[in-house]
N, C-alpha and C positions, 0 to 999 in steps of 0.2 A: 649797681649797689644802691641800694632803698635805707635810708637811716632817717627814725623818725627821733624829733627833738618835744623833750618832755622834761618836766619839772613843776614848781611851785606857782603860782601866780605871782606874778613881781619879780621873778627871777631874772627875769630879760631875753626869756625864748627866741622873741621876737627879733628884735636887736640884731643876735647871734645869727639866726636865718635871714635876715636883710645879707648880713654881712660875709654869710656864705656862697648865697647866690644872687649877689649885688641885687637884690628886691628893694621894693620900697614896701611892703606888707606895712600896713596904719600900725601904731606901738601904742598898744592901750592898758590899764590898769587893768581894764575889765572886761572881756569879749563876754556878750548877751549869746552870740553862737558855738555849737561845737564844730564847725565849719574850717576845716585845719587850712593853713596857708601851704600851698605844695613851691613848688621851685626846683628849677636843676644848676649844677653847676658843671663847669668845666674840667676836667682832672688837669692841675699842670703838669707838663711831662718836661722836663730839660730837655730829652731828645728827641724830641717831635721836630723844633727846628732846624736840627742837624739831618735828621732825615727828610728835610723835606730840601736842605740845601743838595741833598744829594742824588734824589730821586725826580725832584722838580714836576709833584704833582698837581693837578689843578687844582685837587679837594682837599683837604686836613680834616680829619673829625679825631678828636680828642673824646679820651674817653669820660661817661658822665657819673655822675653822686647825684639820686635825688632825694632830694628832703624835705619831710612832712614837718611842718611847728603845730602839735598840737594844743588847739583854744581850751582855756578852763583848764580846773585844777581836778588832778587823781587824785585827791585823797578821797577815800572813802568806795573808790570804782571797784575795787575789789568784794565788798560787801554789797555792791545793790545790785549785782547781777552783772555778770561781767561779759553778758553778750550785746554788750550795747558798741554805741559809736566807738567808744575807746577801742574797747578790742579791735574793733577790724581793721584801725588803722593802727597798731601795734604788732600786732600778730603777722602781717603781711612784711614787717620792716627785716632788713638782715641785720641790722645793729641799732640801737639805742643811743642817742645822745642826750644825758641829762643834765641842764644847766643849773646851776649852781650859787646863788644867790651870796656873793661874799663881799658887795661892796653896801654900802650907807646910803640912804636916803629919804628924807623926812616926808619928800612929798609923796613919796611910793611907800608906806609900812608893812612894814611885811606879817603875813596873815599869822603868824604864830606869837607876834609882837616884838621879835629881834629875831637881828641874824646866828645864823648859828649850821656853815655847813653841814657840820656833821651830822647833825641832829638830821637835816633835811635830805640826806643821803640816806639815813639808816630809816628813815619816814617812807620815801617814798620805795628803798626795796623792800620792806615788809609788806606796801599795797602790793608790789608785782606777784609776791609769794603768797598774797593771800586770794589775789586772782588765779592762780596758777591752783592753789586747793582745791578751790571752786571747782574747777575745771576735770581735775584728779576726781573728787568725789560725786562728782556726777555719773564719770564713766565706771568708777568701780560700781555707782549702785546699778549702771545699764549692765556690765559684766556679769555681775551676781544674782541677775536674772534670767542674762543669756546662759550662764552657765545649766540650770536645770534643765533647759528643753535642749544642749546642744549635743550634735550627733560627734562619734569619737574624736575627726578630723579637727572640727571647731574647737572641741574641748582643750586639746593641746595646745591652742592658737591664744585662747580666750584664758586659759592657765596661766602663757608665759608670760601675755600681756600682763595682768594681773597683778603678779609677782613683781613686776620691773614698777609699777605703779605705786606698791604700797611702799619696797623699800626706798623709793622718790619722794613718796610723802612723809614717810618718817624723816626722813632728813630734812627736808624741809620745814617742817613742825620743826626744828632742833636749831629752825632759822640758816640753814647750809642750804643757798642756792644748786640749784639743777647744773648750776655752770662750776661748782666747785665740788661737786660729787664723785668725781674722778669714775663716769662710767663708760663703760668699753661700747667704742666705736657701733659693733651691733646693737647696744642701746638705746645708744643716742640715734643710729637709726631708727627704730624702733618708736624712739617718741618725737620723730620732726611734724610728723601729722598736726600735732596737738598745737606747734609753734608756741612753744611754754615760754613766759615771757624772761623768767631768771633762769633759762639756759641760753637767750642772746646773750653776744658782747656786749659791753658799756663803754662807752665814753664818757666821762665828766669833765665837764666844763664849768671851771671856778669862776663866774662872771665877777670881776673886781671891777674897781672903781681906778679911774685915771692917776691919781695919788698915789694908787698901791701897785701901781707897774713896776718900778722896782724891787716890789719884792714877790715878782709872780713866781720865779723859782724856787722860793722858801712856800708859799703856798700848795707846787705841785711836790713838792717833797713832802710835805706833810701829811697833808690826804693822800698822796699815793702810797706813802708806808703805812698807812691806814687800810688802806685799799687796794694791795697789792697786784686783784684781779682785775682792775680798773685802768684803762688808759686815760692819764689826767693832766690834761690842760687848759692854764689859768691866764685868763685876758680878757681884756676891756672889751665888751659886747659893742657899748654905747660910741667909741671909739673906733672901732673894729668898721662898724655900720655905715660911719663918717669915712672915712678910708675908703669905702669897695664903692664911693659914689664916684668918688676922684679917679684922674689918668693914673696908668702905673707908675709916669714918670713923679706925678706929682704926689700918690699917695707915697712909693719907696721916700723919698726927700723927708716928709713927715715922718716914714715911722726911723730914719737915722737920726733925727733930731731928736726922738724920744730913744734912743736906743736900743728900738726892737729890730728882729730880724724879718723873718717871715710874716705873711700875711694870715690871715686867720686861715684863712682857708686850706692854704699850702698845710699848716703846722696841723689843721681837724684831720687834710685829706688822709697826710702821711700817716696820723696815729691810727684812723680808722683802718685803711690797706693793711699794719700792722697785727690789729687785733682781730682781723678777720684773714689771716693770712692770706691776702691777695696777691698777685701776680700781674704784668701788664705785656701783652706780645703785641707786634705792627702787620697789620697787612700791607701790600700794593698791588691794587688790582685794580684796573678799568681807571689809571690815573688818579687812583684816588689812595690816601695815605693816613691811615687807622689804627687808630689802638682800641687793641679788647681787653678786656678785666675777668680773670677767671681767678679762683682757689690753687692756690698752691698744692702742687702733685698730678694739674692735672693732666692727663694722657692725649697726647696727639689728637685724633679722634674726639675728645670730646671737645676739644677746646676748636677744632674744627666745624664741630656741632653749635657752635657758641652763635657762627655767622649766617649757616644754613642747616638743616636736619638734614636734608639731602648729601650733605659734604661731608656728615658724621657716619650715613648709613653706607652713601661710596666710598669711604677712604680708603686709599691705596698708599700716600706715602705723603711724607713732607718733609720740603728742602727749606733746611734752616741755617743761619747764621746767625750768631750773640753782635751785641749792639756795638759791643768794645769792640771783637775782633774786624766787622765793618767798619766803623769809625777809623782804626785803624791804617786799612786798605785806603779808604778813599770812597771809592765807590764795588757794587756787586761785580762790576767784571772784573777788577782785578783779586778780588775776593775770590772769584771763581777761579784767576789762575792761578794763585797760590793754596785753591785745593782748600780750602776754609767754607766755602758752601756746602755741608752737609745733607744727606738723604736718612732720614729717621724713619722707622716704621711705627706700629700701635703703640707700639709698647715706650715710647718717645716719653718724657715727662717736660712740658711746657716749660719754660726757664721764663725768669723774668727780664725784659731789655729783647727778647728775640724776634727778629724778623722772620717770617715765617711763609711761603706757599705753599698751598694744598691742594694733592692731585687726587682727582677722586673721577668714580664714574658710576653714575645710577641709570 
């Protein structure tokens, strides 16, 4: 999963990506480069331990999140050409995270001259939808060119495109993102190519201030009934940063003393997984003990295809068990004699918690 973090200048990008992928990326007012800071993080899994207390194998790899902090500020990227650095490292993301500038501070001002989420929510989706125009109207005028010279086969192709483009644009001129257009599955195939940036998911991230941690829940209630499309959670960046330098034992200590639960990261990973309805399965193979990240629904086979192409194009069958009915048992043999190891074919839909091998032959 690729999720890149965008927002305001001064908002606390930065911060927030220290504290996702325990980095130390420099925290400056002003980056002179558009040079994004990358980083990966670890997915926590609860059962990673459990299955490795049971399988005992030499390797663990946990599944990853990586994330881009993009330097400088979008306003205005939508209008100067929207095939520059921005796009390319926006357009490659599966999800969006835009942080959210909602605490105080004198020595950071903020470039609109006060804070004011909302305002800098509804700012920066109007650049994505006006890069996404861009984008729109460029191809309809290559369409409407292609259209005269194309032979009958093209024309039908070059038609339907067309037609799905302009009612896209229209809504969107109406300010109704690509991701709330409500359009059928073949469409939205139809314009992944394009990687439009208001048919991503979002994230928002309400950066407060250490003061206002008591009232992060009253923050994500508000903008999220605001933003009902929006996955929204509200927490101390600057804080957050401080914490993911420290041990687990010493950061958890700290954040009981303030009250909070979860770490940033756990609380980004889970809402992201969420809004991009992901899935998590385990392999064990060659001693080694794995989780993968696929989309929810997906089929045997492809989630097969996840680890090798070769194991997507042999698949033959897969013996599965859910993580509860293992935990359970104990361990896969007695799993296997109470007849709970499973043989699923193609048609298998991946469940999330399932331990999985896959037999195939190319």
């Amino acid at each position: 999963m690729k999720v890149a973090i965008i927002g305001t200048p001064g908002s606390g990008k930065t911060p927030i990506f220290n504290a996702l992928t325990r980095g130390r990326a420099e925290v400056a007012a002003y980056s002179p480069t558009l040079a994004p800071h990358t980083g990966v993080a670890k997915v926590p899994d609860y059962r990673l331990p459990v299955l490795e207390g049971m399988f005992q194998p030499r390797k663990t790899v946990a599944a990853e999140v990586s994330y881009t902090d993009i330097a400088g500020s979008l306003k205005g990227f939508g209008r100067e050409g929207v095939g520059g650095e921005f796009l390319s490292y926006l357009t490659t993301a599966d999800a969006l995270l835009q942080v959210v500038r909602a605490f105080e501070d004198d020595q950071v001002p903020h470039p609109e001259g006060s804070t004011d989420p909302k305002r800098d929510i509804a700012s920066l989706d109007l650049e994505l939808s006006i890069s996404d125009l861009a984008i729109m109207e460029r191809r309809l005028e290559k369409l409407e060119t292609s259209l005269k010279a194309a032979k009958a086969a093209e024309r039908e192709s070059h038609l339907k495109e067309q037609l799905l483009l302009q009612k896209v644009k229209a809504e969107l001129e109406k300010d109704v993102p690509i991701r709330l257009q409500g359009l059928a599955e073949e469409e939205l195939k139809m314009l992944s190519n394009y990687q439009f940036l208001t048919a991503k998911p979002m994230l928002v991230v309400l950066n407060i201030g250490e003061e206002q941690i008591p009232e992060a829940s009253q923050w994500e209630g508000e903008i999220g009934s605001l933003y009902p499309q929006f996955a929204v959670v509200a927490l101390c960046g600057k804080l957050e940063m401080e914490l993911a330098q420290l041990s687990d034992d010493e950061a958890g200590e700290f954040r009981a003393s303030l009250g909070l639960s979860k770490p940033a990261l756990e609380r980004i990973i889970d809402l992201s997984y969420s809004l991009l309805g992901l899935v998590s399965f385990f392999t064990t193979v060659s001693a080694e003990l794995k989780a993968w990240t696929v989309p929810g629904g997906t089929p045997a086979p492809k989630a097969a295809g996840k680890i090798h192409s070769d194991m997507e194009r042999g698949f033959i069958r897969a013996e599965v068990i859910s993580y509860s009915d293992l935990q359970g048992c104990g361990s896969l043999a007695e799993a296997r004699k109470r007849g709970l190891l499973r043989t699923e074919g193609r048609n298998y839909i991946i469940q999330d918690g399932d331990i999985v091998t896959f037999l195939f032959n190319v």
